[in-house]
N, CA and C of each residue as an Amber inpcrd file, in Angstrom:
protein
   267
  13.2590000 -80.0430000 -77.9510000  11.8580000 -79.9390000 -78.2880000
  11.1460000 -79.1930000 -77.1570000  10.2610000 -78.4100000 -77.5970000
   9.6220000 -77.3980000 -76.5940000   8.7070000 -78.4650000 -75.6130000
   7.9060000 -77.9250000 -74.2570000   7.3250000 -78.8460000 -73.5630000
   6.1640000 -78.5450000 -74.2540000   5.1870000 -79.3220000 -74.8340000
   3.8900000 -79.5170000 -74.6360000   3.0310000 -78.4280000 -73.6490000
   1.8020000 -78.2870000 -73.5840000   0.9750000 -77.2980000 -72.8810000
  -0.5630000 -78.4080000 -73.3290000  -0.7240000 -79.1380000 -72.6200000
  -1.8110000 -79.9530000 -72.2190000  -3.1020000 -78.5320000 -72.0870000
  -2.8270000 -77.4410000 -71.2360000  -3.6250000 -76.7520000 -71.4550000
  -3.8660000 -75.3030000 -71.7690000  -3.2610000 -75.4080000 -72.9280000
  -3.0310000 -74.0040000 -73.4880000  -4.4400000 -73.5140000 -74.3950000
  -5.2830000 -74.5450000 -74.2800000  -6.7220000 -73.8710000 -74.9150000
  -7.7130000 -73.5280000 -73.4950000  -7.4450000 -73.3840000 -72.3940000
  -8.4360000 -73.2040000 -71.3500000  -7.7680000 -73.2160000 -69.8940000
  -8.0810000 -72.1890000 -69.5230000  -7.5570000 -72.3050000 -67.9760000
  -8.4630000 -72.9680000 -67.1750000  -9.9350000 -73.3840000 -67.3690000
 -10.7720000 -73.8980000 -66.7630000 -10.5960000 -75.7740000 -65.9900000
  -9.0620000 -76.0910000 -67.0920000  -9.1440000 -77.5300000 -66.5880000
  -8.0870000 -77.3720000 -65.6810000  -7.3490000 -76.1690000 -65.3460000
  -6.6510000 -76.6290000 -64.1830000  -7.3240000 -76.3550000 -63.0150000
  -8.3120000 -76.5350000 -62.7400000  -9.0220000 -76.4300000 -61.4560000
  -9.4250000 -77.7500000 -61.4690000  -9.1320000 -78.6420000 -62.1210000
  -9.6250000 -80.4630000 -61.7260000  -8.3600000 -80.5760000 -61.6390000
  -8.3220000 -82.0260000 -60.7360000  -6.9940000 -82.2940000 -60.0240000
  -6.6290000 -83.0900000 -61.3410000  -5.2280000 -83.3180000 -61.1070000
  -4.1870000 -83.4890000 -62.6020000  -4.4250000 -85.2800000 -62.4390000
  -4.4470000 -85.3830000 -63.6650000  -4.8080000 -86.6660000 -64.3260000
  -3.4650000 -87.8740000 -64.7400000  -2.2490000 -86.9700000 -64.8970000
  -1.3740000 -87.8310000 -65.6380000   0.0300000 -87.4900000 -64.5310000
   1.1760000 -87.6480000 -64.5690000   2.4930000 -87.9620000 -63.7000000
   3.6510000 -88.4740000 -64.5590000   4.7920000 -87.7380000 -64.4490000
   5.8570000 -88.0360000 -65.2160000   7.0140000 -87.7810000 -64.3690000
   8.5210000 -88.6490000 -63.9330000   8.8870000 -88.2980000 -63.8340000
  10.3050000 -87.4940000 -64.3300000  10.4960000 -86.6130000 -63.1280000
  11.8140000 -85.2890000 -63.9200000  13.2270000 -85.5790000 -63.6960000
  14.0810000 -85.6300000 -64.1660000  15.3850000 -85.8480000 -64.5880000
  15.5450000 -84.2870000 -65.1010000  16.2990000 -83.3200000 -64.3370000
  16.8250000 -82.1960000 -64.6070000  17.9900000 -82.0870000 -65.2720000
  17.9840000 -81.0750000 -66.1430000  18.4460000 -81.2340000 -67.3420000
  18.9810000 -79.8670000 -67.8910000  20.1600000 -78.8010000 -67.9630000
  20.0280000 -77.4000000 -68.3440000  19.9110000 -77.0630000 -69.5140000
  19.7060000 -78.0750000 -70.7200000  18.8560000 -77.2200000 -71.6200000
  18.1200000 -77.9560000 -72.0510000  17.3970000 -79.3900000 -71.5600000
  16.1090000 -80.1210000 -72.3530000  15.1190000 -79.4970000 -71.4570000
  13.9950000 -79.5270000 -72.1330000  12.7080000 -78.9840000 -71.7120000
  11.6790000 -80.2280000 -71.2160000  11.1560000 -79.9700000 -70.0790000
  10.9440000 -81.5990000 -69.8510000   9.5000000 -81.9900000 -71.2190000
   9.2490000 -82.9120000 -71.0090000   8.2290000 -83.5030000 -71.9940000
   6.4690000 -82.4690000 -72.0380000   5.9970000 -82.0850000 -71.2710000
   4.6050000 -81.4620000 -70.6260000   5.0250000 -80.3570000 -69.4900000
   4.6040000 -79.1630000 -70.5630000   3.8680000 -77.9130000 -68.9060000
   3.6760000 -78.4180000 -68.1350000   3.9300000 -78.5560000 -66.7970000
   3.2940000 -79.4940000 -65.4880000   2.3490000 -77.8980000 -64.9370000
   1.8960000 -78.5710000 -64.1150000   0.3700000 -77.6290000 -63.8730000
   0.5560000 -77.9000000 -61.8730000   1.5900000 -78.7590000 -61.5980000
   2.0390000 -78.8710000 -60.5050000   3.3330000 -79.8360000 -60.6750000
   4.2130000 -79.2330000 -58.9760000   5.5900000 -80.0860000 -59.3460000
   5.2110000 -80.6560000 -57.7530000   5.7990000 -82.2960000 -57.6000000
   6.0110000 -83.0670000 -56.4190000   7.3220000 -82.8050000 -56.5290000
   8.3680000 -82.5340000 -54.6090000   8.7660000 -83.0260000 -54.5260000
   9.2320000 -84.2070000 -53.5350000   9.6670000 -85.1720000 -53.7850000
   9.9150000 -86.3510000 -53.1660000  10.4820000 -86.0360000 -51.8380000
  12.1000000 -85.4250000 -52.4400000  13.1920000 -85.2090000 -51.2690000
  13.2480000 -83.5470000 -51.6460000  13.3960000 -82.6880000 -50.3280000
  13.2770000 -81.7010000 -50.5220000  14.5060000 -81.3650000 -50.5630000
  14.7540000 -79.8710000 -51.0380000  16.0110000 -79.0780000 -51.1390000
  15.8590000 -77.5190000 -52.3530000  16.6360000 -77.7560000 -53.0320000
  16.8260000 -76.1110000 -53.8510000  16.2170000 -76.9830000 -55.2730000
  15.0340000 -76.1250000 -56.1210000  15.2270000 -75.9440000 -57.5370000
  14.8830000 -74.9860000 -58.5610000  16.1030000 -75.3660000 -59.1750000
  16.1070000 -74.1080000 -60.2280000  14.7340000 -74.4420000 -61.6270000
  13.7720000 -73.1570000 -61.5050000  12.8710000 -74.0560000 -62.7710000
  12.6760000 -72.6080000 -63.6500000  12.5340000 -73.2370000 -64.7220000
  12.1880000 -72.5190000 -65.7860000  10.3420000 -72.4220000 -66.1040000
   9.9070000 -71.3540000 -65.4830000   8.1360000 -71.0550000 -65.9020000
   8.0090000 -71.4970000 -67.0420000   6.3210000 -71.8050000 -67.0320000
   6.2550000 -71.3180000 -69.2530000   6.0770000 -70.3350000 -69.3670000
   6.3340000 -68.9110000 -68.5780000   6.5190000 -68.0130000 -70.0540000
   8.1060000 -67.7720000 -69.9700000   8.6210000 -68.3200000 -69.0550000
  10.2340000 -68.0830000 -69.5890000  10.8300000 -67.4900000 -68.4580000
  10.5640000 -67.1900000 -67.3600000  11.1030000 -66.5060000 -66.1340000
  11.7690000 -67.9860000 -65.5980000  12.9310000 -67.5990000 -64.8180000
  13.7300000 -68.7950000 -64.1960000  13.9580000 -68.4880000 -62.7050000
  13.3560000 -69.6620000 -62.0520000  12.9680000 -68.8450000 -60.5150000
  13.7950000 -69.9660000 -59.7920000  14.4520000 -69.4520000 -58.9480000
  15.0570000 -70.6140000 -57.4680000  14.3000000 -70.7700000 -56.5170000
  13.3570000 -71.7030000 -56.2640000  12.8680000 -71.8990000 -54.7820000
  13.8620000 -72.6880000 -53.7970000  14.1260000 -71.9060000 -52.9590000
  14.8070000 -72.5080000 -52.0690000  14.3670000 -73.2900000 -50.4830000
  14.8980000 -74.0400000 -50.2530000  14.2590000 -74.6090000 -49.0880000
  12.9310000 -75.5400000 -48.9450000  12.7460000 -76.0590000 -50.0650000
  11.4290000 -76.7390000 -50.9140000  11.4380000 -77.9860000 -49.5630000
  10.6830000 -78.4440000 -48.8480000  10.3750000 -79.4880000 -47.6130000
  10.2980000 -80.5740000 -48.5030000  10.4610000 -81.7780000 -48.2100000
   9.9580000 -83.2870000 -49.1390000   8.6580000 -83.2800000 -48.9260000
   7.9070000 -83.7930000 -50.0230000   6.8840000 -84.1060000 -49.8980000
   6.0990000 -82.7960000 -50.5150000   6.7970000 -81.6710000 -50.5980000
   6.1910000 -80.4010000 -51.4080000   4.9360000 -80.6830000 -52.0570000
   4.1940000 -80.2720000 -52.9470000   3.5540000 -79.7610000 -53.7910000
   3.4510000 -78.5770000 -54.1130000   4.3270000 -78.0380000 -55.1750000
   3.9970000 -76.7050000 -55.9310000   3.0740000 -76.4210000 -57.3750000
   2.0940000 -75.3580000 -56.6550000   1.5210000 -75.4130000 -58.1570000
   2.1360000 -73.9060000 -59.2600000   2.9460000 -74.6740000 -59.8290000
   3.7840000 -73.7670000 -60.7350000   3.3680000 -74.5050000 -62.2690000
   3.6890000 -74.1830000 -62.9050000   3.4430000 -73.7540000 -64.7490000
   4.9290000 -74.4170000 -65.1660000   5.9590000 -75.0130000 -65.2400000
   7.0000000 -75.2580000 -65.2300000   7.1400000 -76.1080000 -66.5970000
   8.3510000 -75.2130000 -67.2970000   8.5810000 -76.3810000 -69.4490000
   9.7520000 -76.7530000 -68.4740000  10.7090000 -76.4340000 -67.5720000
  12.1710000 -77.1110000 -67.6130000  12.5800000 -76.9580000 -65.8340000
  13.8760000 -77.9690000 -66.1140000  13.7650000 -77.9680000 -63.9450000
  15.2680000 -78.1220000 -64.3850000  16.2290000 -77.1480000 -63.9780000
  17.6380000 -77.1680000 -64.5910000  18.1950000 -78.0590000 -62.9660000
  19.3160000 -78.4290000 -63.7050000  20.0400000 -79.5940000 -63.2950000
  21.2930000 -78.6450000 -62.5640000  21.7490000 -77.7300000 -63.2570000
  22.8230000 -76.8320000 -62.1380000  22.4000000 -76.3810000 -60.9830000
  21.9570000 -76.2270000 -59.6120000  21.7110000 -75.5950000 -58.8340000
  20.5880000 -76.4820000 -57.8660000  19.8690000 -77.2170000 -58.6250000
  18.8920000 -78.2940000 -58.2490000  19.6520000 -79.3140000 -57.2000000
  18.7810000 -79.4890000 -56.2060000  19.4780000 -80.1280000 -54.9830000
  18.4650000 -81.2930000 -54.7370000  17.0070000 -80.6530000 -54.9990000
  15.6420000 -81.4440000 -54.5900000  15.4200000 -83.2570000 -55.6890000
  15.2070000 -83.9880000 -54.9570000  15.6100000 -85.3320000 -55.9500000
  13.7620000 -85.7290000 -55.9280000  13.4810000 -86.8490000 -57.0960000
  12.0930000 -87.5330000 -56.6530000  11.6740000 -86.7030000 -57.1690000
  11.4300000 -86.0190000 -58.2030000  10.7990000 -84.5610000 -58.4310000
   9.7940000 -85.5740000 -59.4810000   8.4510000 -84.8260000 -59.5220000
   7.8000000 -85.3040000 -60.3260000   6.4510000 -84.1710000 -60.8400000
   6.9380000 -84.2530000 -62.1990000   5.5420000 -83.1100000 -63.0380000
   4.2770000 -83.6540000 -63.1400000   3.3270000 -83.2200000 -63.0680000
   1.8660000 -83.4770000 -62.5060000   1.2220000 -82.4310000 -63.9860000
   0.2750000 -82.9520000 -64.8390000  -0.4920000 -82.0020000 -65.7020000
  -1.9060000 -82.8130000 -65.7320000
């Protein structure tokens, strides 16, 4: 099932800080539940994520405690090192 897009009618609400928290269990072909509009991570290391429009990017060297504000439907499980990960929309 595709992820959700909480805000695909307005770019105006991602400038208020994110309201809801889920966490990610990486996965190489489920799509997590919600677009996250930011990713925590817990324990830092490598992850592989899938954008929403479909580009698949490796950040490497991600510190614990991260906050990235990325657009992210999926967080693949091959290559992913970073644990505690959690989607923010």
């Amino acid at each position: 099932m595709p992820a959700t897009d909480t805000f695909a009618a307005g770019r105006a609400a991602l400038t208020t800080p994110a309201e809801h928290a889920f966490a990610i269990t990486p996965h190489d072909t489920n799509e997590l539940e919600y677009v996250t509009r930011e990713l925590y991570a817990g324990s830092g290391g490598t992850i592989v994520a899938v954008l929403k429009n479909g580009d698949e990017v490796t950040l490497a060297s991600v510190p614990s405690g991260a906050r990235l504000p990325y657009r992210i439907r999926q967080i693949k499980a091959t290559g992913t090192t970073a644990t505690n990960l959690v989607g923010l929309y």
